[in-house]
N, C-alpha and C positions, 0 to 999 in steps of 0.2 A: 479526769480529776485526780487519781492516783498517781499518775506522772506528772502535774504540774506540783503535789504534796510533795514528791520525790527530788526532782526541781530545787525547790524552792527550801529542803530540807540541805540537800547537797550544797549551796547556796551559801545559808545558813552556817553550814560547820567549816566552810572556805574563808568566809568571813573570820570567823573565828579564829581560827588558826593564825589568821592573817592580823589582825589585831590583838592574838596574843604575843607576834614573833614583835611588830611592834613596841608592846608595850618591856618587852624582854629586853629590846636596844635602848627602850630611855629609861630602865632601869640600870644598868652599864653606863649609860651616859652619867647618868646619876651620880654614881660610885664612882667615876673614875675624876666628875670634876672635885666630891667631898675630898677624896685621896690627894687631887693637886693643891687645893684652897689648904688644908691642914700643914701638907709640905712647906706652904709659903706663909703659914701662921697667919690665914686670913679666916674670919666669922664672920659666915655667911650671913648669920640671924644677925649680927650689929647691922645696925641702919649705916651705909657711905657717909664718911663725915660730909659738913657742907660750907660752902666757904662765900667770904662774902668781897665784894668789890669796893674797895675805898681808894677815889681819885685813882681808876683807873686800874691801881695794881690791883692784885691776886693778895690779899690775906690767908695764911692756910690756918687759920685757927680757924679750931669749930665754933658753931654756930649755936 
């Protein structure tokens, strides 16, 4: 029983690690898309304008 606790403890902190280094790369990802989006004077939090179709063309007024 003490070696499947051991096991199963080992396991456990592999995981861990492994879903920390994870969560480490989409914090990076995170950071480096805010850093590109601000570069190009884009807001994330605006909603994408939305456009409507009249006879076929492309209007790009918002919606």
């Amino acid at each position: 029983m003490n070696k499947k606790l051991e096991k199963a403890r080992a396991d456990a902190l592999r995981e861990s690690f492994r879903l920390g280094g994870a969560m480490a790369d989409l914090q990076r990802a995170s950071d480096e898309l805010t850093k590109v989006t601000r570069q190009h004077g884009i807001d994330l939090d605006e909603p994408p304008p939305t456009f409507r179709v009249i006879e076929g063309k492309r209007d790009d007024d918002r919606v």
